[in-house]
C-alpha positions as YAML, in Angstrom:
chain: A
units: angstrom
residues:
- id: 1
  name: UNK
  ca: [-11.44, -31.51, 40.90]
- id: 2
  name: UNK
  ca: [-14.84, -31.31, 39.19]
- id: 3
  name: UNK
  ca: [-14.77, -34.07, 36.59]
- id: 4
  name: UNK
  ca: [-16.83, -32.52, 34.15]
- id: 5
  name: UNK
  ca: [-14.52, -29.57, 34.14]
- id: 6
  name: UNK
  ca: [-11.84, -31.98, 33.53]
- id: 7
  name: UNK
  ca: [-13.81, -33.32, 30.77]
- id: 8
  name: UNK
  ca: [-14.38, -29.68, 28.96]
- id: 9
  name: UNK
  ca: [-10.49, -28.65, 29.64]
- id: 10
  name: UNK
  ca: [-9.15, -30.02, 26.33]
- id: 11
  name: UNK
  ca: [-12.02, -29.48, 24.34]
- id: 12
  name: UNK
  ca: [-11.35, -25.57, 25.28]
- id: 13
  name: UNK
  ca: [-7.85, -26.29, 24.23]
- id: 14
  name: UNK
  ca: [-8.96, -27.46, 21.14]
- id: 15
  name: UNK
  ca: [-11.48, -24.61, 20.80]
- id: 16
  name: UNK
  ca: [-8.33, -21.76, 21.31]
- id: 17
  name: UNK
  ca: [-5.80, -23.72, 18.75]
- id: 18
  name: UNK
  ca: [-8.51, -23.36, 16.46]
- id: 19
  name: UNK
  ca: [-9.21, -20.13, 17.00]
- id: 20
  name: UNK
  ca: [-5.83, -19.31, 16.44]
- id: 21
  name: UNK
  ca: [-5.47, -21.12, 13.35]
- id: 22
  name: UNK
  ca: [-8.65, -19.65, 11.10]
- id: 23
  name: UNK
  ca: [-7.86, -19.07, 7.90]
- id: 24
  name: UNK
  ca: [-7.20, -15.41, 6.50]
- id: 25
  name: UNK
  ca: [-9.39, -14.62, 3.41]
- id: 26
  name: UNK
  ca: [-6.79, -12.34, 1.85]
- id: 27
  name: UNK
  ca: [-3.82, -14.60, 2.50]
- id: 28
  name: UNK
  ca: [-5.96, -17.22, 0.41]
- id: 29
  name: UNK
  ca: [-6.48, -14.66, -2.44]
- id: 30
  name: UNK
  ca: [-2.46, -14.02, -2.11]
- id: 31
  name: UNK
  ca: [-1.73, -17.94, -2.28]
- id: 32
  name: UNK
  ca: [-3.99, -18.87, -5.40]
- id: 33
  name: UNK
  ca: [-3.32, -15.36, -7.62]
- id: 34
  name: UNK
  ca: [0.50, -16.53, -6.91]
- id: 35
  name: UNK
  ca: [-0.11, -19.94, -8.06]
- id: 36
  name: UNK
  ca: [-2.15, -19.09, -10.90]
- id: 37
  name: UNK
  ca: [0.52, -16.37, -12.31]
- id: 38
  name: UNK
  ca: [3.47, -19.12, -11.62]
- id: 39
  name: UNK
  ca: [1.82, -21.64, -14.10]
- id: 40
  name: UNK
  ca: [2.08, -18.66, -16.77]
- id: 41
  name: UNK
  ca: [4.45, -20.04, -19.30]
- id: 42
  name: UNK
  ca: [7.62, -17.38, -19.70]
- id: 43
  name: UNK
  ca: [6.25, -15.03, -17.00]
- id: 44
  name: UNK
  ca: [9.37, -15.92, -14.80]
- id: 45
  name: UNK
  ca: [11.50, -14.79, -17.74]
- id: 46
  name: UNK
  ca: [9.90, -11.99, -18.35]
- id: 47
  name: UNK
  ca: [8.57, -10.36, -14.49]
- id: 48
  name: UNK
  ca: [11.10, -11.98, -12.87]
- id: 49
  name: UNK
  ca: [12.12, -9.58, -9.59]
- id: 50
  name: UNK
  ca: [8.21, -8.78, -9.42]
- id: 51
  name: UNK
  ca: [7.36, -12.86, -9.01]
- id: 52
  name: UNK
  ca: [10.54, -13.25, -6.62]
- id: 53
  name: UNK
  ca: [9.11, -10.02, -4.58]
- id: 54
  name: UNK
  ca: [5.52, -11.56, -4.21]
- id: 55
  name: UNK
  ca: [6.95, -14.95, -3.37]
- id: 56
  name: UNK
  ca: [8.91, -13.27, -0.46]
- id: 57
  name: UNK
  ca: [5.76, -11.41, 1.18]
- id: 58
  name: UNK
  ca: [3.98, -14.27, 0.38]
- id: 59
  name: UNK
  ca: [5.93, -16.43, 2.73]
- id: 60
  name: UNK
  ca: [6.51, -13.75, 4.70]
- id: 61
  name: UNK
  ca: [2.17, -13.49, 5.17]
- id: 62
  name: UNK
  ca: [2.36, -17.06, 5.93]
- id: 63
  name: UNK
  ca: [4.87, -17.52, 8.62]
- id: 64
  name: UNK
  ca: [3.02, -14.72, 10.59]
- id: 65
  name: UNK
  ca: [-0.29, -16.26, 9.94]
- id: 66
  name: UNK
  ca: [1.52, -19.39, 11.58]
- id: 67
  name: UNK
  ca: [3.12, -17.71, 14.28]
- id: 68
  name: UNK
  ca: [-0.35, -15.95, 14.92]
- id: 69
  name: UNK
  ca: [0.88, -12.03, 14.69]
- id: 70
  name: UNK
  ca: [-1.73, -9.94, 14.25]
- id: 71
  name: UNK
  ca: [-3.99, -9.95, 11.12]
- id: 72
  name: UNK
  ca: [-3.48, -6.45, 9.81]
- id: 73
  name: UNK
  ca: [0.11, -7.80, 9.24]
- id: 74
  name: UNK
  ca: [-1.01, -10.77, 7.57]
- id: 75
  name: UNK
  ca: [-3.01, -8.92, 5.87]
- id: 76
  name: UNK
  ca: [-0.21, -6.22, 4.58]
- id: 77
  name: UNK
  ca: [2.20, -8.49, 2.80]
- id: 78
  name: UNK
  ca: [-0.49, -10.58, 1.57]
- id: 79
  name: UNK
  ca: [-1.65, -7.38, -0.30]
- id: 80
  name: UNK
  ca: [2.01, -6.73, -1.32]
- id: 81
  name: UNK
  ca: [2.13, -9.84, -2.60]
- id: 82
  name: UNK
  ca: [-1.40, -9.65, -4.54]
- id: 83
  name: UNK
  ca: [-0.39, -6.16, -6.05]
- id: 84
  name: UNK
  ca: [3.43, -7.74, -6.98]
- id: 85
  name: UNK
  ca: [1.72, -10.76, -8.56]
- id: 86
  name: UNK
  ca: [-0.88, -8.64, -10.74]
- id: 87
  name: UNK
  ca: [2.00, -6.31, -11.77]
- id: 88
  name: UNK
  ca: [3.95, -9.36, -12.79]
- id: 89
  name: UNK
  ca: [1.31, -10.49, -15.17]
- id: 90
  name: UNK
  ca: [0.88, -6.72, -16.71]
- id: 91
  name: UNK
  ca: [4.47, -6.66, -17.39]
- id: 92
  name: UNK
  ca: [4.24, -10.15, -18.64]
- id: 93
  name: UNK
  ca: [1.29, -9.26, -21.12]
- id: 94
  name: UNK
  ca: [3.32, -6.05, -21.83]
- id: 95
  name: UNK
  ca: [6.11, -8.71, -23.14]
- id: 96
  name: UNK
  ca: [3.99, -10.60, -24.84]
- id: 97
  name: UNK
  ca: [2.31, -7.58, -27.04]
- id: 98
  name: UNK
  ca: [5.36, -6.19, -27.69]
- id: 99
  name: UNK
  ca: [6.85, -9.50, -29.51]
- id: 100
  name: UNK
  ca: [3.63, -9.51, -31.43]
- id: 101
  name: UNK
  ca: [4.11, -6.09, -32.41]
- id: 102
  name: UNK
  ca: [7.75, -6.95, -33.53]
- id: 103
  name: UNK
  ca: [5.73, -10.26, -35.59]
- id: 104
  name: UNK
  ca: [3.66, -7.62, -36.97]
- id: 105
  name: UNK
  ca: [6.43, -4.98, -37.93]
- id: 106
  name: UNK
  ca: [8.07, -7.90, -39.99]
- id: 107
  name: UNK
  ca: [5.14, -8.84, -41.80]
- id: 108
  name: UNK
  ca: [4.66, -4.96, -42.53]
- id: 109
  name: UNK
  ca: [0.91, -5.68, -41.60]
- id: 110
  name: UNK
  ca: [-0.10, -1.91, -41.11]
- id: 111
  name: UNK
  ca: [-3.25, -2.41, -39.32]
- id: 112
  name: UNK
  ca: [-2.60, -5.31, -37.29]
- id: 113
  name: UNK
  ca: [0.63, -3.15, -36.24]
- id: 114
  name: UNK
  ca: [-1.53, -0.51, -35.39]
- id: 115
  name: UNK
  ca: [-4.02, -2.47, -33.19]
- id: 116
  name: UNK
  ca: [-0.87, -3.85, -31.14]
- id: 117
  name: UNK
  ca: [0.58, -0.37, -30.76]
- id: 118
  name: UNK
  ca: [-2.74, 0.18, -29.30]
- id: 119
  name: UNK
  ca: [-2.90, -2.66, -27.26]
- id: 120
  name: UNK
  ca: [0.93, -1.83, -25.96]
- id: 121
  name: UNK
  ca: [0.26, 1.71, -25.09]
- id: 122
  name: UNK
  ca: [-2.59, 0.44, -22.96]
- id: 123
  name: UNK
  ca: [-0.54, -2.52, -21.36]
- id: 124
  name: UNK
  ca: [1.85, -0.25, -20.72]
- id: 125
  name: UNK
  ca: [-0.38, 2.12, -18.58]
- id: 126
  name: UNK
  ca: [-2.27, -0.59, -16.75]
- id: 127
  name: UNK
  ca: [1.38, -1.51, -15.73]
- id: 128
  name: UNK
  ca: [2.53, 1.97, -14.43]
- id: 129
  name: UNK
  ca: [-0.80, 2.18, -12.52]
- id: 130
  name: UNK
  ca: [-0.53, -1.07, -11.02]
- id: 131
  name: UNK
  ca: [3.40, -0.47, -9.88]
- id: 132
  name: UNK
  ca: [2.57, 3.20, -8.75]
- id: 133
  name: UNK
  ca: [-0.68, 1.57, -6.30]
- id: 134
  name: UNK
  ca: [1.85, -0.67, -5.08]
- id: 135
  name: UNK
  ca: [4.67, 2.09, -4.85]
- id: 136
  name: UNK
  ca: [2.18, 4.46, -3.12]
- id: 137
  name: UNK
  ca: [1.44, 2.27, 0.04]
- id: 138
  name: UNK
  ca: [4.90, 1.88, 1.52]
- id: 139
  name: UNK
  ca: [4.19, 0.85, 5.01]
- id: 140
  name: UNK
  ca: [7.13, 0.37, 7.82]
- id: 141
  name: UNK
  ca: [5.98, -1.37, 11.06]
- id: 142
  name: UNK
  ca: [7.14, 1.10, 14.11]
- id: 143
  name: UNK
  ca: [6.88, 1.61, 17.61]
- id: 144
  name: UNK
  ca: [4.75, 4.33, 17.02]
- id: 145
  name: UNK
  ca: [2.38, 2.11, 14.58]
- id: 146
  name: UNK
  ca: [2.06, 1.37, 11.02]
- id: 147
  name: UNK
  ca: [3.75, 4.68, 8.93]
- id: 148
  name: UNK
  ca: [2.63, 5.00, 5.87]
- id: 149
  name: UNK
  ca: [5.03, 7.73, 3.65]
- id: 150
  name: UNK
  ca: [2.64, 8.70, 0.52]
- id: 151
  name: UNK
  ca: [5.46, 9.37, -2.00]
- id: 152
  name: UNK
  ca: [2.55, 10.41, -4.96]
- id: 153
  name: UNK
  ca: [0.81, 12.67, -2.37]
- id: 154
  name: UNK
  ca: [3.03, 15.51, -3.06]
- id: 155
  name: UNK
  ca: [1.98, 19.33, -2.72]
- id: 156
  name: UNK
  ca: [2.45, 22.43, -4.95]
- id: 157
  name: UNK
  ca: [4.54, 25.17, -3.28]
- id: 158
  name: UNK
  ca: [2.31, 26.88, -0.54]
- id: 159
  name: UNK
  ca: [-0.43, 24.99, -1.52]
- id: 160
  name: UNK
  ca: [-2.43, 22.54, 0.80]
- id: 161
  name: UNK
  ca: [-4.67, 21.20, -1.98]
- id: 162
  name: UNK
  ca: [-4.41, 17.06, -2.65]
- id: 163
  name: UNK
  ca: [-2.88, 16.54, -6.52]
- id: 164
  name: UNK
  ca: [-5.15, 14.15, -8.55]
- id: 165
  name: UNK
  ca: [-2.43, 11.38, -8.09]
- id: 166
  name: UNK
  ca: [-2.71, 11.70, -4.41]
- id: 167
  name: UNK
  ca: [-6.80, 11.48, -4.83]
- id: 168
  name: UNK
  ca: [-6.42, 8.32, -5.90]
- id: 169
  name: UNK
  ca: [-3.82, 6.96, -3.42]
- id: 170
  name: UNK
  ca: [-6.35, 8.43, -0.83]
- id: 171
  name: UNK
  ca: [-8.94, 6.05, -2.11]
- id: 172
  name: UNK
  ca: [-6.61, 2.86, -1.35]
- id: 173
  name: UNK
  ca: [-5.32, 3.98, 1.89]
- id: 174
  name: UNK
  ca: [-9.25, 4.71, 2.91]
- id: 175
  name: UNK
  ca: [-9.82, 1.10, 1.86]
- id: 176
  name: UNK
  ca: [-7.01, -0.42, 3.65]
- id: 177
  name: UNK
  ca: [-8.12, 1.78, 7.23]
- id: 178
  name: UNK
  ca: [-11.91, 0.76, 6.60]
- id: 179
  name: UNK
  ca: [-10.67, -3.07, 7.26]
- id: 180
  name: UNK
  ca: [-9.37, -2.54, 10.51]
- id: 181
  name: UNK
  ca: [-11.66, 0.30, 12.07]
- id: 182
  name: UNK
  ca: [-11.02, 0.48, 15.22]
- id: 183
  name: UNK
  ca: [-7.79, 1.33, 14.90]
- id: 184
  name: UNK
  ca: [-6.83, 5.57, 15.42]
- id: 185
  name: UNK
  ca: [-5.11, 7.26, 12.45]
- id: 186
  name: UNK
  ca: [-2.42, 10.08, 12.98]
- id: 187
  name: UNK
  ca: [-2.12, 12.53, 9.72]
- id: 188
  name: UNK
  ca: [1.17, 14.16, 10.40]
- id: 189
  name: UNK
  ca: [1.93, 17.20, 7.72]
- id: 190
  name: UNK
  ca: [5.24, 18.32, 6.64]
- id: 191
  name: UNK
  ca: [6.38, 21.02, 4.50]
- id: 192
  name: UNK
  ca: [10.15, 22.75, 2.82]
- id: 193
  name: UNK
  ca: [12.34, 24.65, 4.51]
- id: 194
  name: UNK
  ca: [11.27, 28.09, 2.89]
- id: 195
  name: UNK
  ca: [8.83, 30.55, 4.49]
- id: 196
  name: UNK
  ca: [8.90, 31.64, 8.78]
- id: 197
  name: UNK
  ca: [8.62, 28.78, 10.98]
- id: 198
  name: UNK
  ca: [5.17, 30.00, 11.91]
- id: 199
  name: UNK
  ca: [3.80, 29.67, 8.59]
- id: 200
  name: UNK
  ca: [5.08, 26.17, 7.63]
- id: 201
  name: UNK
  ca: [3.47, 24.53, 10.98]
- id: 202
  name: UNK
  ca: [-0.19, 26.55, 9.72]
- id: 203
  name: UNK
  ca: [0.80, 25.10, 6.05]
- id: 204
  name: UNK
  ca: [2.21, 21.82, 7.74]
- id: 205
  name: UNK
  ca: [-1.30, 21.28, 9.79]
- id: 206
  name: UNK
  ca: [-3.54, 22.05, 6.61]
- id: 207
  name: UNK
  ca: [-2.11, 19.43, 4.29]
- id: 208
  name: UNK
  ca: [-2.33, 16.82, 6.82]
- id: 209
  name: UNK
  ca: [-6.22, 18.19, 7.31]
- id: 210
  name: UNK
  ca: [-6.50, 18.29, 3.51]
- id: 211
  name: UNK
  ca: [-5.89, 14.52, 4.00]
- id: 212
  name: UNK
  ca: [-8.00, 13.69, 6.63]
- id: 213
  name: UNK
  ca: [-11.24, 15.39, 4.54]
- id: 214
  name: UNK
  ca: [-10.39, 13.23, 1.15]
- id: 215
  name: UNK
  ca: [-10.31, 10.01, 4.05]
- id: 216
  name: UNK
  ca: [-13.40, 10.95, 5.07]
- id: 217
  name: UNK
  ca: [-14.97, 11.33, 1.70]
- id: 218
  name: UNK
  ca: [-13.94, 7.82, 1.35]
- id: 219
  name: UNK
  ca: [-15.77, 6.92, 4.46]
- id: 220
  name: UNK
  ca: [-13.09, 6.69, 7.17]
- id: 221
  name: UNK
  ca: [-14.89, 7.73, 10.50]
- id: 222
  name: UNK
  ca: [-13.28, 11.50, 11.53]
- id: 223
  name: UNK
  ca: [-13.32, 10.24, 15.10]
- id: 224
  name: UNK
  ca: [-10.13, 8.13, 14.43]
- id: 225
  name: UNK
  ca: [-8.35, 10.31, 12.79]
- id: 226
  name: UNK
  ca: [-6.28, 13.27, 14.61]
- id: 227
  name: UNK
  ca: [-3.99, 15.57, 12.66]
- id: 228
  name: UNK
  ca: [-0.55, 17.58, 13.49]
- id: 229
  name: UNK
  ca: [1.27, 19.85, 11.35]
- id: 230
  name: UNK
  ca: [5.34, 19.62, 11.93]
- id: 231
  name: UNK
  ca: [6.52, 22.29, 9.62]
- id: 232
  name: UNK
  ca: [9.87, 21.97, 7.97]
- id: 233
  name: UNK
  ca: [10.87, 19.24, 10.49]
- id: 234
  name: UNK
  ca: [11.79, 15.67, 10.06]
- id: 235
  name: UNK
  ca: [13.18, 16.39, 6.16]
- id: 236
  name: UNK
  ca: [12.98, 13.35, 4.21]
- id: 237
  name: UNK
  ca: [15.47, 14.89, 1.28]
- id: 238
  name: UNK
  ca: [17.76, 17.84, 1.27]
- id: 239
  name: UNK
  ca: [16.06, 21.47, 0.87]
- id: 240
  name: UNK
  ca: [18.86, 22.77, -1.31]
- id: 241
  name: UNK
  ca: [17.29, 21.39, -4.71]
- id: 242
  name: UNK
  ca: [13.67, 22.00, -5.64]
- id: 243
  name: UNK
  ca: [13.48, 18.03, -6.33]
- id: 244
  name: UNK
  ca: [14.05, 17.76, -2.54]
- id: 245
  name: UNK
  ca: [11.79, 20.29, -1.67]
- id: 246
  name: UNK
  ca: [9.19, 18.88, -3.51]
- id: 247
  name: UNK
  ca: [9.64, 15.63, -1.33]
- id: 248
  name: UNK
  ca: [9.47, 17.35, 1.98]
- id: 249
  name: UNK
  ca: [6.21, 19.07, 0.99]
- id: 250
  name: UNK
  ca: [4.40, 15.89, 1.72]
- id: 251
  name: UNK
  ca: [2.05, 13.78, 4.68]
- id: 252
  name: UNK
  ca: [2.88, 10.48, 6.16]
- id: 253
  name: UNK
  ca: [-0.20, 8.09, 8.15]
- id: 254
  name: UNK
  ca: [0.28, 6.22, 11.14]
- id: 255
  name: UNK
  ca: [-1.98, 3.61, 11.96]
- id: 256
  name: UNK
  ca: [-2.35, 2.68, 15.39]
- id: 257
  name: UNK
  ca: [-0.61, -1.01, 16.23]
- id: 258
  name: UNK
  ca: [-3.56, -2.41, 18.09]
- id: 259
  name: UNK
  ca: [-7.30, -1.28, 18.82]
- id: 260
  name: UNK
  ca: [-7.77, 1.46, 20.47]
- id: 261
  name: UNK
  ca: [-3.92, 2.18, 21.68]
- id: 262
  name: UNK
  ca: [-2.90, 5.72, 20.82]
- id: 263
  name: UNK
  ca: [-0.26, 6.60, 18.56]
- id: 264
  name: UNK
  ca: [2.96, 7.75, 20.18]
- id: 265
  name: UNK
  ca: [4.05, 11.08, 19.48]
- id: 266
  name: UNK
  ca: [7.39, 11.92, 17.33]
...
């Protein structure tokens, strides 16, 4: 055997553990925001389950990065634990204000009582937005891919036209496709039980297209993305109520598993 090639062999040995081994930027941002909100005095008192559930996809981010599963998934509970960390410290602000505005009640201090009741009304809505962004991108890892149910993207009945809640969702989903963009992107459209078959897969097809136009707006390529309407199929809730209804009239995204390998159909 050559022996410079025996030379080179561990040194491309080395090379590949290495490799495998690189660190992931948004894991890092996961570690230290978790760190950094667990040296907050009283914040495990007060955000307790949202600490525990950022711990848990914390280490669950870090025994993938070590057992060298794909990034994207890294990547996913690494953001679930960012977003569970920053929610933790909203609600633990929240607590905070809403002692002081208890100090400040005592001390029948009108105006300071009225700049913490408008300090708490704000906390308060910085919390709800952080736990709905959160709430918004529940992913499940598939056969099929990476299925993404948007609970806020909800439609009016026999409409196809996004609500301002689901706008915004849009915008985070975009962001989270434009990291991995080679990926393709299924848009599968759903609807309620009312109305001719016929007409729910034409409704069905036009949210999910409805969809794929606000992605593209937020500069996800249209050449990933394919679209299917499935009517009144695949209920996620019962159509007897109009609260279940409401939930059927909705989209789901699947992202593809791995570059470039097409998503399997239902």
């Amino acid at each position: 055997m050559n022996i410079k090639f025996i030379l080179i062999l561990p040194i491309l040995f080395l090379l590949i553990s290495c490799a495998s081994n690189l660190p992931n930027q948004q894991l890092s941002e996961a570690e230290s925001k978790y760190k950094s909100a667990h040296m907050i005095s009283g914040i495990q008192n007060s955000a307790a389950q949202r600490m525990g559930d950022a711990k848990e996809a914390l280490e669950k981010a870090n025994k993938l990065q070590a057992d060298n599963k794909p990034k994207y998934l890294v990547d996913h509970f690494a953001l679930v634990s960012i977003k569970n960390t920053e929610i933790a410290q909203a609600r633990h602000q929240l607590k905070q204000i809403e002692q002081e505005t208890e100090q400040a009640k005592e001390k029948r201090q009108q105006l300071l009582l009225e700049s913490r009741t408008t300090q708490l009304r704000d906390a308060r809505m910085e919390a709800m937005q952080l736990a709905s962004q959160l709430d918004a991108l529940k992913a499940e890892q598939t056969e099929r891919g990476i299925i993404m149910t948007l609970e806020n993207i909800i439609f009016a009945f026999n409409s196809a036209m996004l609500q301002p809640g689901g706008e915004i969702t849009v915008s985070r989903i975009a962001k989270y496709l434009n990291d991995y963009p080679n990926r393709s992107v299924l848009i599968e459209g759903f609807t309620d039980d009312i109305g001719s078959d016929e007409y729910n897969l034409k409704l069905s097809k036009q949210r999910a297209e409805s969809v794929q136009r606000a992605l593209i707006k937020h500069g996800v390529s249209p050449r990933r993305i394919n679209t299917v309407g499935l009517g009144e199929a695949y209920p996620v809730a019962p159509n007897t109520t109009e609260a279940g209804r409401q939930q059927n009239r909705r989209v789901e995204i699947v992202v593809a598993n791995e570059d470039g390998k097409p998503i399997l159909s239902r």
